[in-house]
Backbone bond lengths (Angstrom), bond angles and torsions (degrees), N, CA, C in turn:
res aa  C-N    CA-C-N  psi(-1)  N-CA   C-N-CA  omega(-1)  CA-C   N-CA-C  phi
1 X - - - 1.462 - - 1.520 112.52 -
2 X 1.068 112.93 -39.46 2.002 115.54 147.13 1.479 75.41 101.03
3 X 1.978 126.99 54.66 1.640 121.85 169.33 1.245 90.12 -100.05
4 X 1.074 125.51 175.64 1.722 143.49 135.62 1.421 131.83 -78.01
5 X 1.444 113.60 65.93 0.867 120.91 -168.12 1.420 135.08 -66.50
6 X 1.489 99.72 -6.10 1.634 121.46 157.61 1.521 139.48 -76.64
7 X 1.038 78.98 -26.41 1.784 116.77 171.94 1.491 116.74 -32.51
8 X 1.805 125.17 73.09 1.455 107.72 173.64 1.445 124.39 -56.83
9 X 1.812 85.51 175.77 1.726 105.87 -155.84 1.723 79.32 -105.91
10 X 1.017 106.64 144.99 1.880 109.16 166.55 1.496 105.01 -83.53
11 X 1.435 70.46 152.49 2.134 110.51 -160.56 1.659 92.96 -17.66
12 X 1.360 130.35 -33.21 1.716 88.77 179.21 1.184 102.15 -115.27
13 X 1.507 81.00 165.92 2.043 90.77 -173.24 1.025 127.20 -76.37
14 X 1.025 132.34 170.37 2.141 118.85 -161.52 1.637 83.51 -117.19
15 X 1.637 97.99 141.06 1.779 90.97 174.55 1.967 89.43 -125.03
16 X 1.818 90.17 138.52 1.348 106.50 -169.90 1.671 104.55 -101.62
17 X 0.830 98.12 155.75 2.074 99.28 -166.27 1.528 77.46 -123.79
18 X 1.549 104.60 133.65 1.952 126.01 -171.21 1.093 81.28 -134.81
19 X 1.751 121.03 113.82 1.399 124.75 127.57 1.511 144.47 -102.75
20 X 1.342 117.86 102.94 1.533 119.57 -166.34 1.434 89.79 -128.41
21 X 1.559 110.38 167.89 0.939 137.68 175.02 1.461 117.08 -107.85
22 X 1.359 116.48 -26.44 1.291 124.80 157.08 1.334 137.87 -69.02
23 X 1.405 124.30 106.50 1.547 109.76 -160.24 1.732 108.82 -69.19
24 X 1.168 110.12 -12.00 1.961 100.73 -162.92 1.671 87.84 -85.66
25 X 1.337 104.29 -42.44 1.948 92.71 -172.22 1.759 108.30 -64.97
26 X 1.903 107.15 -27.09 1.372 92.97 -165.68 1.953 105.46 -86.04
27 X 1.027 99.60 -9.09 1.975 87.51 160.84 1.569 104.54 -110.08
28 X 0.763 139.48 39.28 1.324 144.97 163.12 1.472 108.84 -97.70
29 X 1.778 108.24 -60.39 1.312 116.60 155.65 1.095 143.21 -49.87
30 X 1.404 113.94 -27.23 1.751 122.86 -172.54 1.696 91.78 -98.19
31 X 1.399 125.97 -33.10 1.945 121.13 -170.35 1.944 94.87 -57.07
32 X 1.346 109.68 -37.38 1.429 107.49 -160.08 1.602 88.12 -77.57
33 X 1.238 112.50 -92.41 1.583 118.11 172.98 1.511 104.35 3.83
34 X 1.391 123.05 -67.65 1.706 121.76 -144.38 1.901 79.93 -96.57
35 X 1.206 133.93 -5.60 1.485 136.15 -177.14 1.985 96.19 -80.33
36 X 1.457 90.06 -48.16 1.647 94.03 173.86 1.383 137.10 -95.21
37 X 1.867 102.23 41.57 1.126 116.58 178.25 1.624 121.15 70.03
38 X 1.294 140.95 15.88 1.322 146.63 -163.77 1.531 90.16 -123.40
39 X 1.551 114.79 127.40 1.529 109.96 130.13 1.669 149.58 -47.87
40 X 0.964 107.66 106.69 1.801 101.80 170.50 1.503 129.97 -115.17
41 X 1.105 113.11 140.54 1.594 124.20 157.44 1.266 114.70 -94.26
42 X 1.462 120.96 139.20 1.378 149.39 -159.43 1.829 100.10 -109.07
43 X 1.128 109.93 123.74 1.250 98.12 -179.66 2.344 93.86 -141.31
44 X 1.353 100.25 138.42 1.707 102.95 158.77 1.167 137.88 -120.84
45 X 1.237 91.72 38.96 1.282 109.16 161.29 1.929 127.56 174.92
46 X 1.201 120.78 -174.98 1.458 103.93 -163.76 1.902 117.61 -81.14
47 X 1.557 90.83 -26.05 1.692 116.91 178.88 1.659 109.47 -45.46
48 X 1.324 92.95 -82.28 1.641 92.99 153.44 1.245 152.76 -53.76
49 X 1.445 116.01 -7.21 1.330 123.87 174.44 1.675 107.83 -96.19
50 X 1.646 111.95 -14.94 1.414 115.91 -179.46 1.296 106.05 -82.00
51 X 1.734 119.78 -37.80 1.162 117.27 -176.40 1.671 118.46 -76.31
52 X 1.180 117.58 -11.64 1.308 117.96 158.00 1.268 125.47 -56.85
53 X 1.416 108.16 -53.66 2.133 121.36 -179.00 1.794 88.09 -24.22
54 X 1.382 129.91 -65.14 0.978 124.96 -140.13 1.712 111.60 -78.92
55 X 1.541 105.98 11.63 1.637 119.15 176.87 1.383 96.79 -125.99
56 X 1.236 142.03 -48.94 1.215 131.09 -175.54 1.432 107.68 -148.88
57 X 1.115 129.23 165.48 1.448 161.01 -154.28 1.492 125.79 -124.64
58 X 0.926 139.88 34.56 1.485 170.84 -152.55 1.657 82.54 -39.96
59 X 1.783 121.01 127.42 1.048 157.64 142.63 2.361 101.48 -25.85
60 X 1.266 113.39 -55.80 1.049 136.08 -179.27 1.306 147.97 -146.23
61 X 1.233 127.49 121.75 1.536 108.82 -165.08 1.224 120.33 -110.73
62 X 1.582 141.86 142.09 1.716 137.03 -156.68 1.488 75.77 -137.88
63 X 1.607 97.27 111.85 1.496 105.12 169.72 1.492 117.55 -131.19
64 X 1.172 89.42 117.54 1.832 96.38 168.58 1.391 125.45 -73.79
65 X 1.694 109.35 133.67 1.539 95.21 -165.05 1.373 107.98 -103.51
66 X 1.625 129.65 53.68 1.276 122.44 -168.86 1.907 77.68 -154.52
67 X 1.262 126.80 62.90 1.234 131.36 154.09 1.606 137.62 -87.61
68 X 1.098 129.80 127.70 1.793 131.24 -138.36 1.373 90.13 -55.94
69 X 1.798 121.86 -44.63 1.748 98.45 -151.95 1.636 93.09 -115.68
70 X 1.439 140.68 20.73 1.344 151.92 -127.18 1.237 111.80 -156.35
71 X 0.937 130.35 135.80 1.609 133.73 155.83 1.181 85.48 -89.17
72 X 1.996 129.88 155.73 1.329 142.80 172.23 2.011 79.99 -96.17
73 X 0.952 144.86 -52.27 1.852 130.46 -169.88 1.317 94.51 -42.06
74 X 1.616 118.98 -78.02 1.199 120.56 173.34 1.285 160.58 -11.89
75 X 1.700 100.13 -36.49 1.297 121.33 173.22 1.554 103.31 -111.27
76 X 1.326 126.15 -7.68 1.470 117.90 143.89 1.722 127.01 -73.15
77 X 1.216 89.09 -13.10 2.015 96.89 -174.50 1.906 83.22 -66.34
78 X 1.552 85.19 -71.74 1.411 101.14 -176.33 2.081 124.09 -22.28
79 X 1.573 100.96 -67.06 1.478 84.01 168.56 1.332 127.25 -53.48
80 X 1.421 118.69 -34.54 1.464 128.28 -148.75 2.080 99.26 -82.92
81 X 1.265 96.39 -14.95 1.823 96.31 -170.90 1.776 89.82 -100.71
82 X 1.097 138.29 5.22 1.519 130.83 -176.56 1.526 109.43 -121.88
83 X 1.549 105.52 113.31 1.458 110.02 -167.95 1.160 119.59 -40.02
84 X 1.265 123.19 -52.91 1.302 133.45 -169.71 1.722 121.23 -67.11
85 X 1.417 111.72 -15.15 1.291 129.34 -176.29 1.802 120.43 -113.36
86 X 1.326 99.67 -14.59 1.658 118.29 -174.19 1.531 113.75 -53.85
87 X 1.570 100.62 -31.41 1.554 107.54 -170.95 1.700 101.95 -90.15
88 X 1.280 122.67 -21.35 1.640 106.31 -178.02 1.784 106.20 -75.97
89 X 1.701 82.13 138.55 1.375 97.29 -168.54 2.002 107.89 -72.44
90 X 1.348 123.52 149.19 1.163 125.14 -172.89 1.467 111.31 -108.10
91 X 0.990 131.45 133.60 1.600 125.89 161.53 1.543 115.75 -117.71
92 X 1.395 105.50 124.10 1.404 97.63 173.39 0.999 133.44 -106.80
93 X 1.848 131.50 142.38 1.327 113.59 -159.88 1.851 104.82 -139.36
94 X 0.959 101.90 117.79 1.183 110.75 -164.45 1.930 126.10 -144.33
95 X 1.366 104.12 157.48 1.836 85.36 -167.69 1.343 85.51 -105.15
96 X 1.457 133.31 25.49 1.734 124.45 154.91 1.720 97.23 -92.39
97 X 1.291 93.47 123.64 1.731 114.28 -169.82 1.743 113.46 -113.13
98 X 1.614 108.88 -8.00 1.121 103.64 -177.22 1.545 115.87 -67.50
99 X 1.270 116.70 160.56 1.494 115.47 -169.76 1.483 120.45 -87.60
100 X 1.983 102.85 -16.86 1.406 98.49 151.40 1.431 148.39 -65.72
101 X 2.026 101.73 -18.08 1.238 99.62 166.18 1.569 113.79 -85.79
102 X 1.443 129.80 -20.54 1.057 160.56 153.58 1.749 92.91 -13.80
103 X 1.151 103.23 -72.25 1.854 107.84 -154.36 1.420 87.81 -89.79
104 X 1.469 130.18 -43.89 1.547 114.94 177.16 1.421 116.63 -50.59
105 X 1.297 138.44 -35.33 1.272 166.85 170.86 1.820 90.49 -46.19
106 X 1.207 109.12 -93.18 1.393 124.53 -167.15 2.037 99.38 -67.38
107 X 1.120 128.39 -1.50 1.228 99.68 162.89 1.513 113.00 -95.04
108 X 1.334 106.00 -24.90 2.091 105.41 177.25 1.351 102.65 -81.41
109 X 1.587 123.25 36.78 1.483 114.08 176.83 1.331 127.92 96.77
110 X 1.229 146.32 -10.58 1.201 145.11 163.87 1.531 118.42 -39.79
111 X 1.195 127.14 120.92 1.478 102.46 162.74 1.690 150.83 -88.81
112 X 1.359 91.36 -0.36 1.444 127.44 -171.60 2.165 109.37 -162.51
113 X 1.533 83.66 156.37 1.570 82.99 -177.67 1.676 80.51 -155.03
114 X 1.682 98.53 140.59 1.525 137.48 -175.19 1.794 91.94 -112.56
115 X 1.838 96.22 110.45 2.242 80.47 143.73 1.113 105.39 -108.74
116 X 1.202 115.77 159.00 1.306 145.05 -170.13 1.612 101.56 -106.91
117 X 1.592 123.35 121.14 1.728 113.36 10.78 1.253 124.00 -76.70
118 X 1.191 123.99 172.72 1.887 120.55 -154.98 1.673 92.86 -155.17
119 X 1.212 102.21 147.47 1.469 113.78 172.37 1.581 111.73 -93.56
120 X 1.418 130.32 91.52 1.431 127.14 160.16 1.334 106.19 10.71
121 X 1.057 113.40 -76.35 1.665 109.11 -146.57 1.935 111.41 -77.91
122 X 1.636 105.35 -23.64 1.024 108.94 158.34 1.342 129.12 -65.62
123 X 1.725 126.86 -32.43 1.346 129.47 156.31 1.341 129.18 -53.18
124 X 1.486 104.84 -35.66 1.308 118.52 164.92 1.656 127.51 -42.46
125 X 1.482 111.09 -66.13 1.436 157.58 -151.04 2.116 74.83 -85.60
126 X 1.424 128.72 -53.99 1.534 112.39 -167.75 1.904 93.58 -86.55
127 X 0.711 137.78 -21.03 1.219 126.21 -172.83 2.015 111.18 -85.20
128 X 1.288 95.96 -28.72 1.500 112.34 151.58 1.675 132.41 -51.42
129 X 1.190 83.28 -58.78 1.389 104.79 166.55 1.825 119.56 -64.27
130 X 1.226 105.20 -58.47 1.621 104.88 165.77 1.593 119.58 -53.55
131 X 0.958 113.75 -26.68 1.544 125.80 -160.30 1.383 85.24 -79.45
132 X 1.577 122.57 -61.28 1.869 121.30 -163.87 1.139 116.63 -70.70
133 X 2.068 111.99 -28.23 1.473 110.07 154.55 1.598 129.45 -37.43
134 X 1.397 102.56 -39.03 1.919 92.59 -148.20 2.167 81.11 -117.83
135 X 1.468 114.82 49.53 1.392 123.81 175.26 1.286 93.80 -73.02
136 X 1.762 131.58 154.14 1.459 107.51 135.39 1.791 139.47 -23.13
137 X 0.725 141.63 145.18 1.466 134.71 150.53 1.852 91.00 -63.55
138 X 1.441 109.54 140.02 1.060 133.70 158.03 1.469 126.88 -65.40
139 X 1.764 115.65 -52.51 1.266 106.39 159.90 1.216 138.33 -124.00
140 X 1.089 147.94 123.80 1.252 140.10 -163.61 0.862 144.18 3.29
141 X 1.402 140.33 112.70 1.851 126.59 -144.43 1.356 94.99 -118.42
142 X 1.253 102.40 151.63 1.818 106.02 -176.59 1.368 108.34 -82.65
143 X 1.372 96.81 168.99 1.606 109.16 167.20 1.854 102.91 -93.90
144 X 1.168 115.88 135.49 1.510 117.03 -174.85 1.359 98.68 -118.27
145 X 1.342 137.57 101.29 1.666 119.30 125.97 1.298 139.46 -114.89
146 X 1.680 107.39 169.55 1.269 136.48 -149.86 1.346 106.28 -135.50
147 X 1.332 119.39 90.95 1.431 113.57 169.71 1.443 101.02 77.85
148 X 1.428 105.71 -139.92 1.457 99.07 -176.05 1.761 113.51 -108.75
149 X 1.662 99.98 39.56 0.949 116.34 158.93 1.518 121.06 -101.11
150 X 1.605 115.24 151.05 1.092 124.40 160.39 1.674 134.56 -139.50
151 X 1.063 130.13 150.68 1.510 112.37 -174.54 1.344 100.11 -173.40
152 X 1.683 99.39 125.65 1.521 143.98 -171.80 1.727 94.29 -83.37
153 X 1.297 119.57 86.29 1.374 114.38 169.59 1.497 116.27 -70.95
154 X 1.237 115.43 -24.96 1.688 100.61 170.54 1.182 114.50 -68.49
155 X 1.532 121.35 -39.16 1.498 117.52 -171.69 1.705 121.36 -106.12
156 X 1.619 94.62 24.13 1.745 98.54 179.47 1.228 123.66 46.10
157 X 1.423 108.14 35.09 1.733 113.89 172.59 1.388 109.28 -105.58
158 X 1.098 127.39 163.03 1.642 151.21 -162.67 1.564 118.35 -158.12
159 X 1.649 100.92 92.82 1.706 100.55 172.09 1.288 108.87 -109.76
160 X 1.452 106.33 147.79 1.614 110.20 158.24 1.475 105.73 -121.33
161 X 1.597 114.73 116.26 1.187 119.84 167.02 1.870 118.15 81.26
162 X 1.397 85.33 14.42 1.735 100.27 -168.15 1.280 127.59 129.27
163 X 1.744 91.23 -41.22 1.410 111.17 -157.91 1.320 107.78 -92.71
164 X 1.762 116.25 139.30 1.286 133.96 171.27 1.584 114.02 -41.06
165 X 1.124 141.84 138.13 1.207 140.07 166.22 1.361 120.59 -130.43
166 X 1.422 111.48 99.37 1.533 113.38 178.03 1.394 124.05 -47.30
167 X 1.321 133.97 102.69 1.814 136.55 -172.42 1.773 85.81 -117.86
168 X 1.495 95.03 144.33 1.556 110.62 163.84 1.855 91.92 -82.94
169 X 1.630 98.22 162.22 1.471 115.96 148.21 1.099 116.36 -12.19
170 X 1.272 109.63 -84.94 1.845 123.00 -165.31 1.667 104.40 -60.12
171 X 1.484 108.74 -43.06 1.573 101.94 -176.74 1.774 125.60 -81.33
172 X 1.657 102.56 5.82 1.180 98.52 163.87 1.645 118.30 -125.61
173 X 1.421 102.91 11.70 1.428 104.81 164.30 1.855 109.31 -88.18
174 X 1.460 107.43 -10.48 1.534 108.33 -162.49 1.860 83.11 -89.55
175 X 1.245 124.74 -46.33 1.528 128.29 168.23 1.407 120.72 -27.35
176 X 1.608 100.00 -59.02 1.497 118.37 -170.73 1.429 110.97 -56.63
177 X 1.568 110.86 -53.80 1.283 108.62 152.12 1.122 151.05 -31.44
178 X 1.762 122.30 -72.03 1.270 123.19 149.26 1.617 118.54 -15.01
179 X 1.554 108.25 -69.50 1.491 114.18 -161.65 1.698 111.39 -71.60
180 X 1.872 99.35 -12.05 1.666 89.82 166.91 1.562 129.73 -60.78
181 X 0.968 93.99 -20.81 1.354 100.23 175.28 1.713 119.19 -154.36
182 X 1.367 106.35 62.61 1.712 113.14 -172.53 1.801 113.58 -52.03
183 X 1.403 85.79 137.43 1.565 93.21 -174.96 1.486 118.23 105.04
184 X 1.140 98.10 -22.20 1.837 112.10 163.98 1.262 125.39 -73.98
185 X 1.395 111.06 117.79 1.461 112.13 167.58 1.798 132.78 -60.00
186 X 1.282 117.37 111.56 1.576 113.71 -158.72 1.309 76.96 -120.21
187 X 1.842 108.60 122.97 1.680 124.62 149.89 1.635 107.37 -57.22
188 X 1.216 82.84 148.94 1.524 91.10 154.25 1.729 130.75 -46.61
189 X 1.453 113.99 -52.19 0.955 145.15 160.90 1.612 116.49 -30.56
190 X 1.656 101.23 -49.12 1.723 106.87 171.69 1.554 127.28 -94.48
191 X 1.445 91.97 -11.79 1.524 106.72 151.34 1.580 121.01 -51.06
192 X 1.555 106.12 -71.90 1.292 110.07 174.94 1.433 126.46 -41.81
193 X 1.185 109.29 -44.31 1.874 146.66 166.71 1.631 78.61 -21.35
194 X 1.340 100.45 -103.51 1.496 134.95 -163.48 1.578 103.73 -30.64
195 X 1.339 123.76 -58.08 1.360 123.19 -167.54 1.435 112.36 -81.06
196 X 1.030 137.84 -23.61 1.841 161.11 153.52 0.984 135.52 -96.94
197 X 1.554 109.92 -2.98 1.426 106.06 -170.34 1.558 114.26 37.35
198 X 1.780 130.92 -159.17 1.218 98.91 -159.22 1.561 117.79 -101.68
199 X 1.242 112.37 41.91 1.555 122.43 163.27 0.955 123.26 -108.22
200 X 1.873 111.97 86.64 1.114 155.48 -159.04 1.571 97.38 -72.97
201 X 1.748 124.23 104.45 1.397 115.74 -176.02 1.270 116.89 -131.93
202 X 1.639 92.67 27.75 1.328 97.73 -173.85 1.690 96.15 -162.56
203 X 1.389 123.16 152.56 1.776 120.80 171.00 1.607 104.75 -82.85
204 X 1.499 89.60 162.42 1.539 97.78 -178.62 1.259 121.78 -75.86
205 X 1.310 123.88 15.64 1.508 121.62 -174.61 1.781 89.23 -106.13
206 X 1.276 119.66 4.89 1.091 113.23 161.81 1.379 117.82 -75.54
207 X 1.313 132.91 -30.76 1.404 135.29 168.41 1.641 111.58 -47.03
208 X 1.037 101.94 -27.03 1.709 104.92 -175.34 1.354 111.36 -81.95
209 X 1.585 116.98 -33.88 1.317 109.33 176.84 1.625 116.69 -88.73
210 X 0.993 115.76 5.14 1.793 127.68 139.33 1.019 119.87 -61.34
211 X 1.478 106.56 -75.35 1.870 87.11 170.15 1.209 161.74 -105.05
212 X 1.576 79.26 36.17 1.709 104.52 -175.12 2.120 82.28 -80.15
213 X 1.403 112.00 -52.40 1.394 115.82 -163.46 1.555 105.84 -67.20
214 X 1.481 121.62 -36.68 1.256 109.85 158.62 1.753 137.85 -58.24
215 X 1.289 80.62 -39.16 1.927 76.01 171.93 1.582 116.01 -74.99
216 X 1.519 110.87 -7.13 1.633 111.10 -171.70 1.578 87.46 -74.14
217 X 1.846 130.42 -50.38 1.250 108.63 176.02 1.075 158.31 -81.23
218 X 1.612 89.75 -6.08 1.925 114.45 161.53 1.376 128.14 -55.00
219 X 1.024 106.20 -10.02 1.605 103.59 178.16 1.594 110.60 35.04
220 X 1.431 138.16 -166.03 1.350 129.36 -166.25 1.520 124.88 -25.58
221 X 1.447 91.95 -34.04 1.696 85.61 -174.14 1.811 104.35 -80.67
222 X 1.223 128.18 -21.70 1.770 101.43 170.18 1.129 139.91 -45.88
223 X 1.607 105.01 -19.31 1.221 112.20 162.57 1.904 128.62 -49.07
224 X 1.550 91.21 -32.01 1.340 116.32 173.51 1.638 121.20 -37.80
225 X 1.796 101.29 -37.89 1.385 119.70 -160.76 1.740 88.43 -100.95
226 X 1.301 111.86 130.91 1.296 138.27 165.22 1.775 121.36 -108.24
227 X 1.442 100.66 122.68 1.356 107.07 161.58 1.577 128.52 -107.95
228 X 1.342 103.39 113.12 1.513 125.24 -170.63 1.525 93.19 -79.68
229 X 1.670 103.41 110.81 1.142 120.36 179.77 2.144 112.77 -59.94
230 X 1.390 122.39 108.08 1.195 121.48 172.73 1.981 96.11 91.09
231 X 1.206 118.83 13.35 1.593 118.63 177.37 1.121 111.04 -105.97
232 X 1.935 106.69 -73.32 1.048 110.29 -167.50 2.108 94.40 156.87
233 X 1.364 111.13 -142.58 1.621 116.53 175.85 1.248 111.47 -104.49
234 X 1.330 135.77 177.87 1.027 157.84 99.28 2.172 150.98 -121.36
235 X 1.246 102.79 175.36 1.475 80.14 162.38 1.302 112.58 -117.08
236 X 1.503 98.90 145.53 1.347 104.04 173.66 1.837 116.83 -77.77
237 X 1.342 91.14 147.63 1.651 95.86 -171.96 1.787 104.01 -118.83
């Protein structure tokens, strides 16, 4: 899978929030996890995993979307609309493999999706990986605008024209991109790159249904976003 699977976690330990309903997958999941140095809580169901938020704040969440009293979409809508919870990263793990729940999944915020059956060490190696994604930035990230765009990369905000603009995860890391270097042509292909590196868990016509949904909330500035017919995106500068 070409991870770093050696790769420490800084001085504190990341605690991962496991919700299954299945007891053999949910210590199956937590032996590897707590094998790779991470704390976890075990949760079966969604009741109890809500009443926790209000004791601790889980580093990461591995959510199954086939929970007895829960939709797993649901309880990702749920973190992703509550300030205080918007930024923990979600993984979903589930034995629905189709790619429509796939991209529905990852457009309300998910950052990764597991089907089940799953290789340990590969769950491991993406939950690793998610975890070093959503680190602080270390040094100070600029404010970038473009037109009557703007965006606070340290603090994951997105205005057009003033105005707040709700972006999932995925649709403002695909932004961040673009505006790293506006005027650049980005394939689809390096899209995927960037957000997965190369564990491709989704097709590239998934990039489109990002920003077909991002430009629906950009208002003037979608215009901003260009599609290079047979390339891929860019922004216009």
């Amino acid at each position: 899978m070409g991870h770093d699977l050696a790769r420490p976690f800084p001085a504190r330990v990341p605690l991962v929030a496991v919700l299954d309903d299945d007891p053999d997958i949910l210590e199956l999941v937590s032996v590897h996890l707590r094998r790779a140095g991470m704390k976890v809580r075990e949760f079966v169901d969604g009741e109890s995993f809500y009443r926790s938020l209000s004791r601790d704040i889980p580093d990461l969440v591995l959510l199954d979307l086939m929970l007895p009293d829960a939709d797993g979409m649901e309880v990702c809508k749920f973190l992703k609309r509550q300030d205080r919870l918007s930024s923990v990263p979600v993984i979903m793990l589930t034995a629905r493999g189709d790619e429509v729940d796939k991209v529905l999944g990852l457009e309300i915020g998910a950052d990764d999706y597991i089907t089940k059956p799953f290789s340990p060490k590969e769950l491991v190696a993406r939950v690793k990986a998610v975890l070093r994604r959503a680190e602080p930035r270390q040094e100070a990230a600029p404010v970038v605008e473009v037109g009557p765009l703007r965006m606070d990369l340290k603090r994951h905000l997105v205005e057009v024209e003033g105005r707040p603009v709700d972006v999932t995860p995925v649709e403002f890391r695909i932004l961040e991109l673009l505006v790293s270097k506006a005027g650049w042509v980005f394939s689809r292909d390096r899209i995927l790159d960037f957000l997965w590196g190369h564990d491709k868990i989704v097709s590239e016509r998934t990039i489109d249904v990002h920003i077909r949904h991002m430009r629906e909330k950009m208002g003037r500035a979608s215009a901003l976003i260009k599609n290079v017919r047979g390339a891929g995106y860019k922004l216009e500068v």
